[in-house]
DRENMILO-869039 format. One record per residue: residue number from 1; residue in three letters; x, z, y of N, C-alpha, C in turn. Coordinates in nm, 3 decimals. Example, Ala and Ser with C-alpha at 12.3 -4.5 7.8 and 13.67 -1.06 7.14 Angstrom:
2
{1, "ALA", {1.319, 0.780, -0.569}, {1.230, 0.780, -0.450}, {1.320, 0.780, -0.330}}
{2, "SER", {1.285, 0.708, -0.225}, {1.367, 0.714, -0.106}, {1.290, 0.787, 0.003}}
***
This chain:
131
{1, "UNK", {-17.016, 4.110, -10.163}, {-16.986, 4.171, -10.036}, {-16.931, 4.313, -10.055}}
{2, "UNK", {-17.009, 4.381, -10.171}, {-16.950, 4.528, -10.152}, {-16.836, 4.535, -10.216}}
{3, "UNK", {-16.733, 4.375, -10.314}, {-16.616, 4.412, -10.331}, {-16.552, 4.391, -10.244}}
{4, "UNK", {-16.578, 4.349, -10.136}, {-16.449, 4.280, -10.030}, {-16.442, 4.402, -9.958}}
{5, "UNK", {-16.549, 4.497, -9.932}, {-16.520, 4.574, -9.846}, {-16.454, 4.732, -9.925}}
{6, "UNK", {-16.471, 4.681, -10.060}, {-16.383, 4.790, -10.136}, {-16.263, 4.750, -10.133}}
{7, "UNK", {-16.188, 4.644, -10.157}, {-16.092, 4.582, -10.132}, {-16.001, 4.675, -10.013}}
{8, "UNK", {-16.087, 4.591, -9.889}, {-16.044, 4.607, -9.722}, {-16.009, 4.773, -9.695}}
{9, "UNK", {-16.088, 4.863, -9.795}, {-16.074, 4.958, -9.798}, {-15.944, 5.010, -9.837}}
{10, "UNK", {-15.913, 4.959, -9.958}, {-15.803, 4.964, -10.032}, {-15.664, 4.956, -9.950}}
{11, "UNK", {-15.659, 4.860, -9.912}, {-15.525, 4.776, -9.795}, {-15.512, 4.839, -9.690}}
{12, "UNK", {-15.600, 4.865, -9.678}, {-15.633, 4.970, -9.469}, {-15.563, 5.098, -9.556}}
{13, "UNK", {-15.612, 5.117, -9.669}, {-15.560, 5.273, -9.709}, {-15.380, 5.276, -9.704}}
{14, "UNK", {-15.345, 5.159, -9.801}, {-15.266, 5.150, -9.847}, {-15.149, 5.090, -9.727}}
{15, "UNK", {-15.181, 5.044, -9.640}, {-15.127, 5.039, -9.477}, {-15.084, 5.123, -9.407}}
{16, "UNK", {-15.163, 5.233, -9.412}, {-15.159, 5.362, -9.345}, {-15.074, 5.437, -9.401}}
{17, "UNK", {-15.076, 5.425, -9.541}, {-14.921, 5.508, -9.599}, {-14.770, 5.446, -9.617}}
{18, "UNK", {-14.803, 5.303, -9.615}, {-14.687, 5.236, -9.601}, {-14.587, 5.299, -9.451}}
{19, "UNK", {-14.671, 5.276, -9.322}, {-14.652, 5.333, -9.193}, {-14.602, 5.428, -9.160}}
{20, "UNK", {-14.681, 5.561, -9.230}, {-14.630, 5.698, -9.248}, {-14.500, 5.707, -9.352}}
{21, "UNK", {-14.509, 5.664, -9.385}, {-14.353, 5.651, -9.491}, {-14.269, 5.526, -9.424}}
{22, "UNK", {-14.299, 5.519, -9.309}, {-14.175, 5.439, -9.259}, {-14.146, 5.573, -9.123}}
{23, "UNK", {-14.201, 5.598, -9.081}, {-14.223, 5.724, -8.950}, {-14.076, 5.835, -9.042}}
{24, "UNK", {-14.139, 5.879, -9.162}, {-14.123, 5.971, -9.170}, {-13.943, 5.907, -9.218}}
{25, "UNK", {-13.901, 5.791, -9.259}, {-13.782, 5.774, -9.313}, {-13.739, 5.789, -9.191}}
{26, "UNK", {-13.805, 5.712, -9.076}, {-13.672, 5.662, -8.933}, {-13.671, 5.798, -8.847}}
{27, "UNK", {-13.780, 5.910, -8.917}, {-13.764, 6.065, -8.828}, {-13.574, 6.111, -8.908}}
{28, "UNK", {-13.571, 6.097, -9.085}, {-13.527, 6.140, -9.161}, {-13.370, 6.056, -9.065}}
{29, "UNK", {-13.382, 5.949, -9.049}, {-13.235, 5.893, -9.022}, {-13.190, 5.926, -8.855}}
{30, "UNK", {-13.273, 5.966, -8.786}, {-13.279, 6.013, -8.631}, {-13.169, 6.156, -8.687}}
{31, "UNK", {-13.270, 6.223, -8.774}, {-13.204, 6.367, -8.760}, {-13.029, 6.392, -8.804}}
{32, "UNK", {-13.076, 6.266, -8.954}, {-12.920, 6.264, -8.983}, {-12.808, 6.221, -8.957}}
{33, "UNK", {-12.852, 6.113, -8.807}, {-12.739, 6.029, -8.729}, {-12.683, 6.153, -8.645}}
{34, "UNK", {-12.857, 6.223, -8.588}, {-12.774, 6.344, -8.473}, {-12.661, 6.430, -8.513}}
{35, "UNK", {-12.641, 6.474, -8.674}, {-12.602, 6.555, -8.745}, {-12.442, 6.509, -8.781}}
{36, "UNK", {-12.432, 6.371, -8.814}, {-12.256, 6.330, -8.846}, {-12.305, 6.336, -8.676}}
{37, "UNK", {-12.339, 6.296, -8.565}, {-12.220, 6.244, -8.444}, {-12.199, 6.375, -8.440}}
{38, "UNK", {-12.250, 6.506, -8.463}, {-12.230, 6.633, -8.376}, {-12.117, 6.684, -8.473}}
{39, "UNK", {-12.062, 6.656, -8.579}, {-12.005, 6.639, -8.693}, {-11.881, 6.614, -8.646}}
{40, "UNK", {-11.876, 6.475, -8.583}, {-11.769, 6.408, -8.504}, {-11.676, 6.466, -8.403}}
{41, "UNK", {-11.784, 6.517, -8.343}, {-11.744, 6.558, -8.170}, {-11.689, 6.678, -8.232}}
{42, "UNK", {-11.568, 6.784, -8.121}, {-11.498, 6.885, -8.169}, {-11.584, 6.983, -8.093}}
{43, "UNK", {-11.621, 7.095, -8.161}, {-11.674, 7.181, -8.076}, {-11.653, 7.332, -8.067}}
{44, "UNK", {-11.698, 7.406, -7.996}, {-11.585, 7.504, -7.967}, {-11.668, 7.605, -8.079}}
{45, "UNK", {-11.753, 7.589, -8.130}, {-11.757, 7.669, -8.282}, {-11.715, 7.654, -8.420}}
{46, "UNK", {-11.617, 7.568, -8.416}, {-11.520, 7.519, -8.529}, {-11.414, 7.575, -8.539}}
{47, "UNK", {-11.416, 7.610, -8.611}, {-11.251, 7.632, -8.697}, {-11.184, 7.491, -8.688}}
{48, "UNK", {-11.033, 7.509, -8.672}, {-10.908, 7.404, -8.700}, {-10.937, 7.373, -8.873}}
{49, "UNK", {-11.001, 7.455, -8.987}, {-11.003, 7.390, -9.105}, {-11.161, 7.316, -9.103}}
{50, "UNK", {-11.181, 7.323, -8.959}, {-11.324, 7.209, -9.013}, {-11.492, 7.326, -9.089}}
{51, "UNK", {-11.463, 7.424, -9.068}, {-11.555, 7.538, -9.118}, {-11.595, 7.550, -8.973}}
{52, "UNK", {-11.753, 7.593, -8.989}, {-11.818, 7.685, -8.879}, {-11.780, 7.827, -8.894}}
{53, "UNK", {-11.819, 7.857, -8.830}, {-11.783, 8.052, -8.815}, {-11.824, 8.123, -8.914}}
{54, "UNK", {-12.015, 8.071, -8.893}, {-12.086, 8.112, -9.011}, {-12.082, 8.117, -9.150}}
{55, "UNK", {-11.995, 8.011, -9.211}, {-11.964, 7.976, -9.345}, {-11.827, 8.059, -9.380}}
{56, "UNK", {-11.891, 8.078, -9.550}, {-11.809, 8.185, -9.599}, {-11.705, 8.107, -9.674}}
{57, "UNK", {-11.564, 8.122, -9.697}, {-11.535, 8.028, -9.792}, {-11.432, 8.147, -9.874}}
{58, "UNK", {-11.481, 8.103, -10.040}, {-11.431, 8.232, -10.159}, {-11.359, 8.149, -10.233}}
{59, "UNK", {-11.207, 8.233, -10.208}, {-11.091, 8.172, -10.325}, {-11.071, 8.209, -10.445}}
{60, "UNK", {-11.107, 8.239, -10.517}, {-11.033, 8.302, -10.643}, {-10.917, 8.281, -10.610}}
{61, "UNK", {-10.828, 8.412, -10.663}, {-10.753, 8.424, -10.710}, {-10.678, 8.503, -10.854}}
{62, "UNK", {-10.609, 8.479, -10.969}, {-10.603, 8.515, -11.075}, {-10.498, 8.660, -11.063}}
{63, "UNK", {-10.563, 8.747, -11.165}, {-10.487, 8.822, -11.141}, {-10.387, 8.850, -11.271}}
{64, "UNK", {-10.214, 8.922, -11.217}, {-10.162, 8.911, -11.281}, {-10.174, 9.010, -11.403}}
{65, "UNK", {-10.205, 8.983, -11.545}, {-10.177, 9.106, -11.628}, {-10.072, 9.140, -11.705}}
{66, "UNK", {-9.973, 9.067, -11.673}, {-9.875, 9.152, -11.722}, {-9.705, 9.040, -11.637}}
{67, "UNK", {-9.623, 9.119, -11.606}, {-9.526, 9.037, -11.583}, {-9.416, 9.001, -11.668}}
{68, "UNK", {-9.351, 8.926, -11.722}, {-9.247, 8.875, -11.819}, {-9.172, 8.871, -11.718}}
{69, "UNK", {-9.041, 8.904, -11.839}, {-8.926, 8.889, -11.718}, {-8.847, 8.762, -11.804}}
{70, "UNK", {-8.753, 8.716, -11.772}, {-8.716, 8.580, -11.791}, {-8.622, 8.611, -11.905}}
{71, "UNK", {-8.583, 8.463, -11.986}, {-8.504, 8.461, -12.059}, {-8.398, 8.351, -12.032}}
{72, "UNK", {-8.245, 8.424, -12.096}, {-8.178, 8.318, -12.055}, {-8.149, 8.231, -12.164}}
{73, "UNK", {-8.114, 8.137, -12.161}, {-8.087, 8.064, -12.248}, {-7.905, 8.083, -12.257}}
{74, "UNK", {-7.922, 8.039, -12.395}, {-7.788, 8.068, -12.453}, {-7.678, 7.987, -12.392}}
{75, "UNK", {-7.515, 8.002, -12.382}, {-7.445, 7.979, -12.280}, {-7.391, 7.854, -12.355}}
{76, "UNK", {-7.356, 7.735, -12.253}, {-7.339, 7.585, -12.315}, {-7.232, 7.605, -12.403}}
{77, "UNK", {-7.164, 7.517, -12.499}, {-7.036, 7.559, -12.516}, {-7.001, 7.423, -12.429}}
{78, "UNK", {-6.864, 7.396, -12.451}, {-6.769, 7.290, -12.402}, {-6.785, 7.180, -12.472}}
{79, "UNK", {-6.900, 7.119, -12.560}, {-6.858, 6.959, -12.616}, {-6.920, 6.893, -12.548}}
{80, "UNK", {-6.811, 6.779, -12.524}, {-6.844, 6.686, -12.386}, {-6.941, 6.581, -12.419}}
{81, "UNK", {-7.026, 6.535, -12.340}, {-7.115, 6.431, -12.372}, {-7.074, 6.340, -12.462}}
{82, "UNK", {-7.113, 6.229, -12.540}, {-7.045, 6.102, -12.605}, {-7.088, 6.046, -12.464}}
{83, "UNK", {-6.993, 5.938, -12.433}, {-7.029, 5.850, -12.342}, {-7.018, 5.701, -12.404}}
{84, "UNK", {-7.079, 5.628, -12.348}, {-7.122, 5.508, -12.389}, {-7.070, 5.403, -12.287}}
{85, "UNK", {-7.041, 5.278, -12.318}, {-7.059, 5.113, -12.248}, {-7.150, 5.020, -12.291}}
{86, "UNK", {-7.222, 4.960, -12.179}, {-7.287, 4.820, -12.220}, {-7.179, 4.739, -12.206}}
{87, "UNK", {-7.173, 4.652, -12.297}, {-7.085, 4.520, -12.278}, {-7.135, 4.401, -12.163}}
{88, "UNK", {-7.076, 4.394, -12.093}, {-7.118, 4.316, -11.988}, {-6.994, 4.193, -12.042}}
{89, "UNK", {-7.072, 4.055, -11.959}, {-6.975, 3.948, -11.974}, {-6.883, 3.945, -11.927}}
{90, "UNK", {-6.766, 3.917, -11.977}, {-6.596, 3.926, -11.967}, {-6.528, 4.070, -12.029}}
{91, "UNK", {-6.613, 4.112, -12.084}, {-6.555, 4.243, -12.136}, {-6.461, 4.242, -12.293}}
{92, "UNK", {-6.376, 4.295, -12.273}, {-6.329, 4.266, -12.374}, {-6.313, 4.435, -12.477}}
{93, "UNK", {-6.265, 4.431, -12.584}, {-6.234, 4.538, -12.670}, {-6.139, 4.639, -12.617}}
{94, "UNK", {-6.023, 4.571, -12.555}, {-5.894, 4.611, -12.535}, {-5.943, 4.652, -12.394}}
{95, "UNK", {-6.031, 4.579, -12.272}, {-6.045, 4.634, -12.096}, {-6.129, 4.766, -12.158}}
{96, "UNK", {-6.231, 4.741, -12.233}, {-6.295, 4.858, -12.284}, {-6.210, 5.010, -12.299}}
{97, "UNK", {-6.138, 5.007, -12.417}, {-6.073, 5.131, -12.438}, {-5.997, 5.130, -12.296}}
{98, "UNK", {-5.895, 5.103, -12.291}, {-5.817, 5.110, -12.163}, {-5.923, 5.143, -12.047}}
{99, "UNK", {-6.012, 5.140, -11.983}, {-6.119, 5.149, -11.896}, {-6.138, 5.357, -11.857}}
{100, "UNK", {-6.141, 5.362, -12.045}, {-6.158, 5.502, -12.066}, {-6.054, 5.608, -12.104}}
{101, "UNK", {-5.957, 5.544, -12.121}, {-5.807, 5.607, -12.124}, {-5.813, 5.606, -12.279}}
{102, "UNK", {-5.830, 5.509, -12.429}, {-5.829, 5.534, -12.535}, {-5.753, 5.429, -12.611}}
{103, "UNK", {-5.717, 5.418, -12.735}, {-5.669, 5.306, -12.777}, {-5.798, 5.216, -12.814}}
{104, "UNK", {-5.730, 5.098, -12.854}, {-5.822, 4.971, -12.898}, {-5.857, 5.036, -13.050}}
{105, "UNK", {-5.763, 5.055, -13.139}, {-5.785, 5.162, -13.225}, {-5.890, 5.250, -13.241}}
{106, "UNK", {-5.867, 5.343, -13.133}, {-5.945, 5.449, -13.137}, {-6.100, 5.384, -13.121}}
{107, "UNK", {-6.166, 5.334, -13.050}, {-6.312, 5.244, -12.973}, {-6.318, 5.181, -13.134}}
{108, "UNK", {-6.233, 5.082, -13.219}, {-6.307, 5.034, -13.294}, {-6.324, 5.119, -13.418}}
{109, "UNK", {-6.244, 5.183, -13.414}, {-6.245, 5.295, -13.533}, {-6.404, 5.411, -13.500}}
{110, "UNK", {-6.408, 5.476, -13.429}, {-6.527, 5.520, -13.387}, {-6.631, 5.461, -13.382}}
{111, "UNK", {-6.662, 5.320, -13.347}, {-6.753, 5.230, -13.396}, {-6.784, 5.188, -13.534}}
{112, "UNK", {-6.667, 5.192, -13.601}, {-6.687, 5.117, -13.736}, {-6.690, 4.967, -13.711}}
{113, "UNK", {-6.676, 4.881, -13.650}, {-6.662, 4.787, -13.580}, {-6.585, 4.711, -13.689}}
{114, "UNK", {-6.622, 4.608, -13.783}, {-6.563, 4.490, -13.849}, {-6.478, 4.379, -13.772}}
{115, "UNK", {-6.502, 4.374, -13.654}, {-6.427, 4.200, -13.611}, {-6.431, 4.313, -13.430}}
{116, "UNK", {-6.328, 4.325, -13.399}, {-6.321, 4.364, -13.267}, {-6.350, 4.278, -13.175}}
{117, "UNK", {-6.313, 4.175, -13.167}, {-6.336, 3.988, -13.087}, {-6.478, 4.009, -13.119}}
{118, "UNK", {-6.583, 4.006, -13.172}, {-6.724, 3.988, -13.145}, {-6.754, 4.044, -13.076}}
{119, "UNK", {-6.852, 4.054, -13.010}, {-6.894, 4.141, -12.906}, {-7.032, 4.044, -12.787}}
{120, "UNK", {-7.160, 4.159, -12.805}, {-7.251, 4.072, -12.782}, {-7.284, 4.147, -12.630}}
{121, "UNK", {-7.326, 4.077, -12.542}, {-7.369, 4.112, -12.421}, {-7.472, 4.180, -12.411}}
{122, "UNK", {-7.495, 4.328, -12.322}, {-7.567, 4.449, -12.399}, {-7.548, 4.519, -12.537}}
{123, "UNK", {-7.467, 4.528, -12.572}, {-7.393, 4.574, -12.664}, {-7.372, 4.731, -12.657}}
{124, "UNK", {-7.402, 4.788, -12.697}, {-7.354, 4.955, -12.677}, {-7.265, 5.011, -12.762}}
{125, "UNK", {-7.148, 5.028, -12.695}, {-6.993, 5.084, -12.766}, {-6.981, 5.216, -12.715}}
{126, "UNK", {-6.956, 5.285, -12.799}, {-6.959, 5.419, -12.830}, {-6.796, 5.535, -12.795}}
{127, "UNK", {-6.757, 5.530, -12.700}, {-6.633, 5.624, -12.686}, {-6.591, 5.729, -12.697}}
{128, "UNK", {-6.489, 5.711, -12.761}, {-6.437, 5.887, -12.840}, {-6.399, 5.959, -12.729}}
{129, "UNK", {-6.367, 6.087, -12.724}, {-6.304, 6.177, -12.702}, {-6.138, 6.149, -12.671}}
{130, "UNK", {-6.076, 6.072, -12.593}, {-5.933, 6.045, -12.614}, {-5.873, 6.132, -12.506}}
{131, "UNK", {-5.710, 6.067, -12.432}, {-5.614, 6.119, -12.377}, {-5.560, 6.225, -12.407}}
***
C-alpha cells in the first residue's frame, strides 16, 4: 500500500509540471504571435528602413590612408587583330580568302595548309593581313 501511494505521488507530481510547462510554452507563443502581427502592421514609429526610432544602427566606414593616383597604361600600337574562320559547310578555300579580300595563296600559305580541298567542318583558318 505505501508503494502505490508513493507511486500516485510521483505522477500527481509529475502532472503538475507537465501542465505548468505547457501554460508557460502557450504564454511564450501568445507573446510571440502578438510580436510578428505588430511586426506586420505599419506603424507610425517606424522608419521606411524597417528600424524603430529607438535603435541605433553603426556603419563602418574605412578610412582612406593614402590616395594613388592612376596609371596609364602604355599606348596600343597599330597591329591588327589575327582574325580567324570556322569552316562551315559549303565553304570552300577560294569563298574563304575572297570573303576577306586575300588570295587563295595567301590563306594557304599562312596556314601551312598541305591539300587546300580538305577542309573539315569547324575548322579554324587563320587570315593574313591582305589588300
Amino acid at each position: 500500500m505505501r508503494f502505490h501511494s508513493q507511486t500516485m505521488k510521483t505522477v500527481q507530481q509529475w502532472v503538475v509540471t507537465v501542465a505548468l510547462a505547457s501554460i508557460g510554452v502557450m504564454v511564450m507563443l501568445i507573446i510571440l504571435s502578438a510580436q510578428l502581427s505588430s511586426a506586420d502592421s505599419p506603424s507610425l514609429t517606424r522608419s521606411p528602413n524597417q528600424f524603430n526610432d529607438q535603435q541605433q544602427v553603426f556603419v563602418e566606414t574605412p578610412l582612406a590612408t593614402s590616395v594613388s593616383q592612376p596609371t596609364l597604361a602604355p599606348a596600343a600600337t597599330s597591329v591588327p587583330a589575327e582574325r580567324e574562320h570556322v569552316v562551315a559547310a559549303g565553304d570552300t578555300m577560294g569563298n574563304i580568302a575572297t570573303q576577306y579580300g586575300c588570295t587563295l595563296a595567301d590563306v594557304v600559305a599562312y596556314n601551312q595548309l598541305a591539300d587546300p580541298n580538305v577542309l573539315a567542318i569547324g575548322q579554324v583558318i587563320k587570315i593574313p593581313t591582305c589588300q
